[in-house]
KOLZA-774607 format. One record per residue: chain; y, x, z of N, C-alpha, C in turn; residue number from 1; residue in three letters. Coordinates in nm, 3 decimals. Last residue first. Layout:
% KOLZA-774607
("A",(Y,X,Z),(Y,X,Z),(Y,X,Z),NUM,"ALA")
...
END
This chain:
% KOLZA-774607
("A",(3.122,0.061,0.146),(3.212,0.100,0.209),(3.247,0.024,0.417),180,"UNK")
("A",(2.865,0.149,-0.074),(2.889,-0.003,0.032),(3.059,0.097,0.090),179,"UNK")
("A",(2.943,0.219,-0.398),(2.910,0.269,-0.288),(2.929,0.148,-0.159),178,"UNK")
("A",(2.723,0.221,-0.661),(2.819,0.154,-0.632),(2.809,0.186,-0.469),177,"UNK")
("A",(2.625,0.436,-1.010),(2.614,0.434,-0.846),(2.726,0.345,-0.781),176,"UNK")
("A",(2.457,0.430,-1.320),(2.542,0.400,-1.213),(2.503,0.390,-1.067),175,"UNK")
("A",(2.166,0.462,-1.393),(2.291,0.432,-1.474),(2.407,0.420,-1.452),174,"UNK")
("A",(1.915,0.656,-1.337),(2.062,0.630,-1.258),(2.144,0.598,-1.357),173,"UNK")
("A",(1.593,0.631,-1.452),(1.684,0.672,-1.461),(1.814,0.602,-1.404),172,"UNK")
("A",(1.280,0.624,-1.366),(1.379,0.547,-1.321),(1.528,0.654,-1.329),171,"UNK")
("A",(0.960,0.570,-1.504),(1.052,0.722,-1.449),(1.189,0.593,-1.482),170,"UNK")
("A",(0.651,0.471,-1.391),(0.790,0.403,-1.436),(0.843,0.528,-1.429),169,"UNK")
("A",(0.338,0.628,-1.494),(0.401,0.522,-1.423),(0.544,0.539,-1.496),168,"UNK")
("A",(0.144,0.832,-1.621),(0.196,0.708,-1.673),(0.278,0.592,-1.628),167,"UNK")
("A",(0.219,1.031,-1.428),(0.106,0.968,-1.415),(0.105,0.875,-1.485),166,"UNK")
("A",(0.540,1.009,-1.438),(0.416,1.068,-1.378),(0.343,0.991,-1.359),165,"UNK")
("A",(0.698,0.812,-1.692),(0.688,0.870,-1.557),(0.546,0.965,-1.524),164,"UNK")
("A",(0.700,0.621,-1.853),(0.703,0.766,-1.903),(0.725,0.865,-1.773),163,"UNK")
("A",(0.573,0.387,-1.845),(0.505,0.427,-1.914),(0.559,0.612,-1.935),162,"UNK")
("A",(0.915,0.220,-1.873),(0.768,0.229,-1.839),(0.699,0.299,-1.931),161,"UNK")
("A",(1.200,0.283,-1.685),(1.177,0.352,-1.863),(0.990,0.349,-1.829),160,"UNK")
("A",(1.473,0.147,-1.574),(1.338,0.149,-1.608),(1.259,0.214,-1.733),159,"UNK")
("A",(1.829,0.224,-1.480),(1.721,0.218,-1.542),(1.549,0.225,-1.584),158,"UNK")
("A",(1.970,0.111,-1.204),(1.873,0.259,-1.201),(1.857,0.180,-1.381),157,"UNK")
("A",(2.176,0.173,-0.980),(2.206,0.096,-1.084),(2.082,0.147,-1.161),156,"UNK")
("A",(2.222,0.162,-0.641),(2.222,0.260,-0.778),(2.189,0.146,-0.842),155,"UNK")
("A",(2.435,0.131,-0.352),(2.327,0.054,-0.432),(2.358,0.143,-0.576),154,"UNK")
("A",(2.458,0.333,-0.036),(2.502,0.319,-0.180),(2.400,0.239,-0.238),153,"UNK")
("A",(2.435,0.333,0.189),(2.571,0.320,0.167),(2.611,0.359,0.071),152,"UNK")
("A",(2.211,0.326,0.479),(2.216,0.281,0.291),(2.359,0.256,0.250),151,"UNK")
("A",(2.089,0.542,0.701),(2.255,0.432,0.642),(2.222,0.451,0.503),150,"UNK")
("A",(1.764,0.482,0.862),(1.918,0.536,0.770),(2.013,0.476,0.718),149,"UNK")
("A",(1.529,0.527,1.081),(1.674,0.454,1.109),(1.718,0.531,0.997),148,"UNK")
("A",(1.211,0.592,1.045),(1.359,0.666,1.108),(1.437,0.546,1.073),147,"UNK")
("A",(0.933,0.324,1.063),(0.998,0.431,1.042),(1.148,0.441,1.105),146,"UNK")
("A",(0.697,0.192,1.194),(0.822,0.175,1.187),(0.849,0.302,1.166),145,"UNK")
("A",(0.376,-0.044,1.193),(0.438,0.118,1.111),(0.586,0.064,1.142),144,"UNK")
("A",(0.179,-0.210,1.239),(0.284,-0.168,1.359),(0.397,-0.030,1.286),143,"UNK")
("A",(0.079,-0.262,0.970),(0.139,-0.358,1.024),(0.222,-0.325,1.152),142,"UNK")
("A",(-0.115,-0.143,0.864),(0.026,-0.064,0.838),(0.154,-0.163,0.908),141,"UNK")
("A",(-0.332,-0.297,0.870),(-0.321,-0.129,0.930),(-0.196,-0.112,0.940),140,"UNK")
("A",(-0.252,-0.451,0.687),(-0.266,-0.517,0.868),(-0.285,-0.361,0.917),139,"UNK")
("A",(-0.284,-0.358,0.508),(-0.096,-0.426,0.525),(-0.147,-0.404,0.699),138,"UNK")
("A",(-0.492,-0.303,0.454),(-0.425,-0.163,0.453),(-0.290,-0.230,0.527),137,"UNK")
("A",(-0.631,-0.579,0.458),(-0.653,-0.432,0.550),(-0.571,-0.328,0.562),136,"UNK")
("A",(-0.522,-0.636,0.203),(-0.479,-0.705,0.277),(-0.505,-0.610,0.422),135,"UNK")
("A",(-0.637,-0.470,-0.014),(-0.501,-0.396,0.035),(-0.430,-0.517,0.164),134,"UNK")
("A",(-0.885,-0.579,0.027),(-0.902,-0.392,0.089),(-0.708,-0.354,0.076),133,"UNK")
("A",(-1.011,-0.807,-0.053),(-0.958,-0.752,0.056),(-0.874,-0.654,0.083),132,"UNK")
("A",(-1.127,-0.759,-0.307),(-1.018,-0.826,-0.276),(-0.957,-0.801,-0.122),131,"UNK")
("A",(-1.326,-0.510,-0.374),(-1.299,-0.524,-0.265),(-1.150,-0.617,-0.253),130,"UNK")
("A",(-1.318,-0.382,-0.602),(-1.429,-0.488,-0.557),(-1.430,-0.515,-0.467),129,"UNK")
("A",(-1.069,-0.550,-0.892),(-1.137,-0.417,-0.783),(-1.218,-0.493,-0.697),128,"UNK")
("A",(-0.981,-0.625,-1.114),(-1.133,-0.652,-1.101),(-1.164,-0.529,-0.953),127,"UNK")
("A",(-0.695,-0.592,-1.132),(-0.752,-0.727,-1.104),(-0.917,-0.712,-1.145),126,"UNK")
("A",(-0.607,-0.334,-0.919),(-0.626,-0.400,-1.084),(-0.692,-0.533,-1.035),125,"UNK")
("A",(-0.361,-0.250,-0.679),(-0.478,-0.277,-0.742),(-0.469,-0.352,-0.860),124,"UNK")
("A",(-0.096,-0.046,-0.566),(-0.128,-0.194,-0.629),(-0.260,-0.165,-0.673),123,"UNK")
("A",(0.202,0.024,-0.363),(0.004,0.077,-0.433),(-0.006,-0.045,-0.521),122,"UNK")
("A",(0.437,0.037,-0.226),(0.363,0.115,-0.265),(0.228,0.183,-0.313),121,"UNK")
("A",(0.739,-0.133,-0.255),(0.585,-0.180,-0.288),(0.583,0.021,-0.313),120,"UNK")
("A",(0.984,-0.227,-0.004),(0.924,-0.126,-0.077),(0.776,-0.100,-0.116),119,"UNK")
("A",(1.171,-0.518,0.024),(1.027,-0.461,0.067),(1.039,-0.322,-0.020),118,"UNK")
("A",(1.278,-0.828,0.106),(1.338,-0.682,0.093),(1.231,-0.637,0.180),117,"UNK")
("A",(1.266,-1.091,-0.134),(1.226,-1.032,0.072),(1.231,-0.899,0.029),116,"UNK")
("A",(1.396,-1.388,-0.211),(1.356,-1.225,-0.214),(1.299,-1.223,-0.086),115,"UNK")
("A",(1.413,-1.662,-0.284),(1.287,-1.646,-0.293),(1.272,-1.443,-0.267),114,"UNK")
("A",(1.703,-1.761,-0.326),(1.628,-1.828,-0.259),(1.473,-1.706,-0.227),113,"UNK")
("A",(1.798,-1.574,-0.565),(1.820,-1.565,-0.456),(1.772,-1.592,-0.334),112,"UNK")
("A",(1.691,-1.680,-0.846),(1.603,-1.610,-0.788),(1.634,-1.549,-0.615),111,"UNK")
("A",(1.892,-1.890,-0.892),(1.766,-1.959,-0.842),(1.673,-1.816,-0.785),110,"UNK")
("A",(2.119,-1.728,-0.979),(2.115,-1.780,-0.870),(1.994,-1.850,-0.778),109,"UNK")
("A",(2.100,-1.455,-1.132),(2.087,-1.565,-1.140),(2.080,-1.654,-0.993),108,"UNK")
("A",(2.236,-1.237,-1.054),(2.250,-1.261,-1.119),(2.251,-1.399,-1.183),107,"UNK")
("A",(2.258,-1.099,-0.730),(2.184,-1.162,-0.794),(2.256,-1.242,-0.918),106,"UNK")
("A",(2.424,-0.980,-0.570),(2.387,-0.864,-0.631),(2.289,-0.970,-0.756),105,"UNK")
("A",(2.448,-1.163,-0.298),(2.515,-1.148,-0.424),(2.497,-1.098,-0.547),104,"UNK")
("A",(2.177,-1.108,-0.201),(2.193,-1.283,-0.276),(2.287,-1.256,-0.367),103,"UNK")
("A",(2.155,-0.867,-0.120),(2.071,-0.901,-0.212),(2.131,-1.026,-0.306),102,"UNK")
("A",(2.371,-0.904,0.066),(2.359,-0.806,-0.064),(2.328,-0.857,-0.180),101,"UNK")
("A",(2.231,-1.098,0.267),(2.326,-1.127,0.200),(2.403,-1.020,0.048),100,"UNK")
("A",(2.008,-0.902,0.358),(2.018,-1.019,0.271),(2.106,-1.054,0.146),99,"UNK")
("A",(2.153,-0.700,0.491),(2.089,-0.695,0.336),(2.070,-0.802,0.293),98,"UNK")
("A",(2.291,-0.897,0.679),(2.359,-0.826,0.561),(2.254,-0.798,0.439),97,"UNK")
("A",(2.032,-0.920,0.835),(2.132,-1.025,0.725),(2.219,-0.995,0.627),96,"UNK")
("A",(1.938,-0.673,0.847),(1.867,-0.746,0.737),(1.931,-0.840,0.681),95,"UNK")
("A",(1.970,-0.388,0.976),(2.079,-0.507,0.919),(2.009,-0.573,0.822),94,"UNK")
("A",(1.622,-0.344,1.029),(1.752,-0.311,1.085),(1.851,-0.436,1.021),93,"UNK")
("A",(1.366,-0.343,0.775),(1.402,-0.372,0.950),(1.554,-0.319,0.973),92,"UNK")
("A",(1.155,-0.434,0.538),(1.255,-0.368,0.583),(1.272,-0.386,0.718),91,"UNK")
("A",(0.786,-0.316,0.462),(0.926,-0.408,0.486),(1.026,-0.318,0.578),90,"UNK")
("A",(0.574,-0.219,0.198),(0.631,-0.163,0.347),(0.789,-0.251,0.337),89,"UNK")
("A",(0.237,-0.393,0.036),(0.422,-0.333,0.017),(0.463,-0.317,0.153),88,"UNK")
("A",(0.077,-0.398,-0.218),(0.102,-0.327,-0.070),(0.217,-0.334,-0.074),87,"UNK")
("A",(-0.036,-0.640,-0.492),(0.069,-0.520,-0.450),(0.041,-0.468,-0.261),86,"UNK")
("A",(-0.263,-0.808,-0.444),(-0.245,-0.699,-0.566),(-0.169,-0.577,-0.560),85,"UNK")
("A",(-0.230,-1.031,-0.272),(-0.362,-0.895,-0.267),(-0.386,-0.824,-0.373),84,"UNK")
("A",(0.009,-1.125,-0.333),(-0.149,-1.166,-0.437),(-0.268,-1.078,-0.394),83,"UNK")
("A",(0.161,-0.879,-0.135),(0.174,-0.992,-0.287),(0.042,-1.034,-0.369),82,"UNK")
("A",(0.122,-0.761,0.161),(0.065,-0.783,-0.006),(0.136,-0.924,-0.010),81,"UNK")
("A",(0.310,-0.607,0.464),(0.225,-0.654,0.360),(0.179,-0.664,0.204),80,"UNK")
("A",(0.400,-0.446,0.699),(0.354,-0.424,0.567),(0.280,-0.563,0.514),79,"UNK")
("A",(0.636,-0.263,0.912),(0.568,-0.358,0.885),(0.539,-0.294,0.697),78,"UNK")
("A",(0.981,-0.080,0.803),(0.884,-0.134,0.906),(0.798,-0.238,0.881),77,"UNK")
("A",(1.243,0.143,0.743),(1.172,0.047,0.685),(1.015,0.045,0.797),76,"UNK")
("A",(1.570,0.050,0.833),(1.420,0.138,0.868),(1.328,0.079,0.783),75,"UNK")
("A",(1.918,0.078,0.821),(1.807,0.012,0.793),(1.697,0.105,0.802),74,"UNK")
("A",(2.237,-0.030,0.822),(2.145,0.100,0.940),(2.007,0.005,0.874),73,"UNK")
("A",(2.476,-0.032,0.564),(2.398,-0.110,0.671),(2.328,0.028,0.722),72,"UNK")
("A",(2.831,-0.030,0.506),(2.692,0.084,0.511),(2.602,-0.020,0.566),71,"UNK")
("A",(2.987,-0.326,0.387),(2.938,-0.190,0.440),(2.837,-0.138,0.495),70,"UNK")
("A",(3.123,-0.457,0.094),(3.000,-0.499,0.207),(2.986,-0.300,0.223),69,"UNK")
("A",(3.281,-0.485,-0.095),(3.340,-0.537,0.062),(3.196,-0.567,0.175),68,"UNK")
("A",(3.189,-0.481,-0.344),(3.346,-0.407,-0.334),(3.308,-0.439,-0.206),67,"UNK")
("A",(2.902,-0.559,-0.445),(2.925,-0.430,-0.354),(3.048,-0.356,-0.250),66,"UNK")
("A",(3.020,-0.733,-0.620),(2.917,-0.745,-0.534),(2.945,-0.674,-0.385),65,"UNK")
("A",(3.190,-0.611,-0.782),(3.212,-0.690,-0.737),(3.156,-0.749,-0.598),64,"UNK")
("A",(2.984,-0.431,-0.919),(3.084,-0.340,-0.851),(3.164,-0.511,-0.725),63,"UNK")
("A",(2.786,-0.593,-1.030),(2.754,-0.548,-0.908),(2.912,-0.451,-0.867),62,"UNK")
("A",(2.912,-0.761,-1.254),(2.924,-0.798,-1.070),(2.856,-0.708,-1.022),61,"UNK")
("A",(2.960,-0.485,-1.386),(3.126,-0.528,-1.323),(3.055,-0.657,-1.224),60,"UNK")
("A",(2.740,-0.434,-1.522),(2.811,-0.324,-1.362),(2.948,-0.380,-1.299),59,"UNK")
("A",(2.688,-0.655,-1.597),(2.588,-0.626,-1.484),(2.650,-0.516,-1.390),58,"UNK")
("A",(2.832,-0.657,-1.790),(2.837,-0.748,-1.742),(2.720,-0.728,-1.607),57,"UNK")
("A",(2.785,-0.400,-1.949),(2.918,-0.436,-1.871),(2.917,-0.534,-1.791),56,"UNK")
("A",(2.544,-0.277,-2.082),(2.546,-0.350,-1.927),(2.680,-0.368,-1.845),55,"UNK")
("A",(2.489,-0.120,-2.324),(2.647,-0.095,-2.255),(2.613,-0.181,-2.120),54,"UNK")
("A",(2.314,-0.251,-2.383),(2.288,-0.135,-2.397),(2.408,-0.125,-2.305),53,"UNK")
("A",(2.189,-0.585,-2.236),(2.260,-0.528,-2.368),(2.248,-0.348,-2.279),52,"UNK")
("A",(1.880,-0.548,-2.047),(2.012,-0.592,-2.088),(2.075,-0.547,-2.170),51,"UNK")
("A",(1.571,-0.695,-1.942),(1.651,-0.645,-2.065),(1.817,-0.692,-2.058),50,"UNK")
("A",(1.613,-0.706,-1.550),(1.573,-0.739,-1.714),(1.585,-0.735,-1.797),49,"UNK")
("A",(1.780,-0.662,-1.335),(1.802,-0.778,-1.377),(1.742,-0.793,-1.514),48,"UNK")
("A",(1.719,-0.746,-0.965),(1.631,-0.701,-1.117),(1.688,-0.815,-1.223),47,"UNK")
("A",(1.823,-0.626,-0.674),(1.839,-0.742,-0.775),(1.768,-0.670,-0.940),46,"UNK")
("A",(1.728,-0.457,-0.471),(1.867,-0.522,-0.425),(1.813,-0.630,-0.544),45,"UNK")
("A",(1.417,-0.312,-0.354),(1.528,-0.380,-0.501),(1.624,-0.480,-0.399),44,"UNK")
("A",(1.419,0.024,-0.261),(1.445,-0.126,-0.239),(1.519,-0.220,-0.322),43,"UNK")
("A",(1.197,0.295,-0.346),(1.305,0.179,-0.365),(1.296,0.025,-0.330),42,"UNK")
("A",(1.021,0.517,-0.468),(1.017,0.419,-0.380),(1.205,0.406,-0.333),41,"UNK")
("A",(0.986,0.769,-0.654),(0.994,0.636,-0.721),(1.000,0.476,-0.599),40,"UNK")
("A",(0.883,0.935,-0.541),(1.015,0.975,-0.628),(1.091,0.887,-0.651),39,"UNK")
("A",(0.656,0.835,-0.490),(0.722,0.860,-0.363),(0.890,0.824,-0.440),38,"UNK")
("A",(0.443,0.657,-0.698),(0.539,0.801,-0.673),(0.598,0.753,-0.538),37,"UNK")
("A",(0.197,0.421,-0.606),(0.357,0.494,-0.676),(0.399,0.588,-0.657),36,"UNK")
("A",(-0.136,0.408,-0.609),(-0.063,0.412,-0.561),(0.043,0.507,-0.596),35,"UNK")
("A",(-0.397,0.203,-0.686),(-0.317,0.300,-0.730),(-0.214,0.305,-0.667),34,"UNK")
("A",(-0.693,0.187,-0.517),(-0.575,0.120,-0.514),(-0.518,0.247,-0.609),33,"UNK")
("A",(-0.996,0.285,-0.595),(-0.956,0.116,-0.631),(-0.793,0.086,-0.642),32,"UNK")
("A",(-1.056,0.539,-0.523),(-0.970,0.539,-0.670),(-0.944,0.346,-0.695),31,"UNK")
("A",(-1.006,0.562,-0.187),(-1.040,0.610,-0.304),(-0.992,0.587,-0.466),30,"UNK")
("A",(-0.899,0.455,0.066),(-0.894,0.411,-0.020),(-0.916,0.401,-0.171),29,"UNK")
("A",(-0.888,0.651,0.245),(-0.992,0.608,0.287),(-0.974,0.496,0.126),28,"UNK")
("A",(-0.656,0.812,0.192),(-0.777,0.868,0.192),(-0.877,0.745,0.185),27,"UNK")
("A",(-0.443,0.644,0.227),(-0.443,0.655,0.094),(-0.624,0.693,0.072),26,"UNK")
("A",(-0.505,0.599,0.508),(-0.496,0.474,0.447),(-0.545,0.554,0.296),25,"UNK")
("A",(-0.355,0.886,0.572),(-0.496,0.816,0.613),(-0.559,0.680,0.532),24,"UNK")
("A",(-0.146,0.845,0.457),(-0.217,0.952,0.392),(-0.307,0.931,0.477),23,"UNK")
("A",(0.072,0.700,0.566),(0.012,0.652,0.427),(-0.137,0.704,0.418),22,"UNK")
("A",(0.204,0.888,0.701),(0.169,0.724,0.791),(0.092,0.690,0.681),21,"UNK")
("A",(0.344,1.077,0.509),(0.239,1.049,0.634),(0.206,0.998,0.678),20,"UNK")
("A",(0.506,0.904,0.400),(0.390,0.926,0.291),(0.267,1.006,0.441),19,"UNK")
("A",(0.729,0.800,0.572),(0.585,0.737,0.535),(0.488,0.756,0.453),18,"UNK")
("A",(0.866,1.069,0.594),(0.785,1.015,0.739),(0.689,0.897,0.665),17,"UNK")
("A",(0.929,1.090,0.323),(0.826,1.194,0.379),(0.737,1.105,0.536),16,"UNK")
("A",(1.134,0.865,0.303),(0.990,0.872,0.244),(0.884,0.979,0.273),15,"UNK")
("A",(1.319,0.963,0.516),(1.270,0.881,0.494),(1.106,0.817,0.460),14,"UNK")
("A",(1.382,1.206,0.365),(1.313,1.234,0.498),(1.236,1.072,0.555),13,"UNK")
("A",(1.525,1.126,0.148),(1.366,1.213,0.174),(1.294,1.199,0.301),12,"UNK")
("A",(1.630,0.819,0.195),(1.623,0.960,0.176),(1.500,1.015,0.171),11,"UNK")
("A",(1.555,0.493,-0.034),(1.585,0.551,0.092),(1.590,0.721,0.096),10,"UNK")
("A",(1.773,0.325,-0.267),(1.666,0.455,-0.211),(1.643,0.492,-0.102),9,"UNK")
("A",(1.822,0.031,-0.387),(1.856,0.149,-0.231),(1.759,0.251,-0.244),8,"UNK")
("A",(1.919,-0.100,-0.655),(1.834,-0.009,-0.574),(1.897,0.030,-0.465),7,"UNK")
("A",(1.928,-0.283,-0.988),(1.998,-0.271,-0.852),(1.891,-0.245,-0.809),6,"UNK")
("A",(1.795,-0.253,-1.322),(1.762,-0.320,-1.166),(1.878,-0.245,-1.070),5,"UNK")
("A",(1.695,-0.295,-1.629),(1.765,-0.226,-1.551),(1.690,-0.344,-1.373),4,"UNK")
("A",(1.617,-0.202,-1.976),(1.576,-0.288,-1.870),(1.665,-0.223,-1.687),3,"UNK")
("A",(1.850,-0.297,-2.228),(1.745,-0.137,-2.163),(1.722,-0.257,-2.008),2,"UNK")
("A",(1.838,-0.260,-2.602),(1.830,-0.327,-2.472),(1.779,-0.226,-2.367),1,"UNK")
END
């Protein structure tokens, strides 16, 4: 079985303009928040969870998905938390379209209702001593807008936990589907 997910990456230049916007925040935040690879920041289109080894049935709808939706212009902008556990940086530009991506790209249909197209970058443990402290970082990060880029490909990534840097996720490319 291999655990998989639909992705946008954004470019380097991308993630460089917010690992600067970060790196005050990261400082003042010492060892409570952990915070993701860069390498490793992504927009989930759709997660889809242990799948057979071959994933025929996951690359034929996302090729389906993908056949007739084009490039979007997207930034990523704003911030908030999940449970005051995760940080996460939101999207901005063609959002209905991404939306609408997202909904197809979805597998199951009940999880469609409930996305929001975000890029999580920190998370805390559940005894840090400051519950607060990543709800502060969202509201800091709350006027943040980054560059403008054309997403005009969804990857197909594999999850491999635990073997990444730093013990985190290393995200292997099982496929690439291009927006046209």
């Amino acid at each position: 079985m291999r655990r998989l997910f639909a992705a946008i990456v954004p470019p380097a230049d991308v993630r460089e303009h917010l690992i600067t916007a970060l790196r005050p925040i990261r400082n003042f935040s010492g060892t409570e928040v952990r915070w993701s690879d860069p390498d490793n920041w992504h927009i989930t289109v759709a997660f889809y969870g242990a799948q057979p080894n071959d994933a025929a049935a996951v690359t034929d709808h996302l090729a389906q998905a993908t056949a007739f939706t084009r490039p979007l212009r997207l930034h990523l902008r704003g911030a908030g938390c999940f449970d005051r556990r995760t940080l996460w940086i939101g999207v901005g530009g063609d959002k209905a379209p991404l939306k609408d991506l997202m909904a197809d790209c979805q597998l199951d249909p009940d999880v469609r209702r409930r996305q929001r197209a975000h890029l999580s970058v920190a998370r805390t443990g559940t005894r840090t001593r400051d519950p607060w402290l990543l709800d502060d970082h969202a509201h800091a990060l709350a006027i943040y807008s980054g560059p403008e880029f054309a997403a005009d490909e969804v990857l197909l990534l594999e999850s491999h936990l635990g073997k990444g840097r730093s013990g985190g996720p290393k995200y292997e490319v099982v496929d690439t589907f291009y927006l046209r």
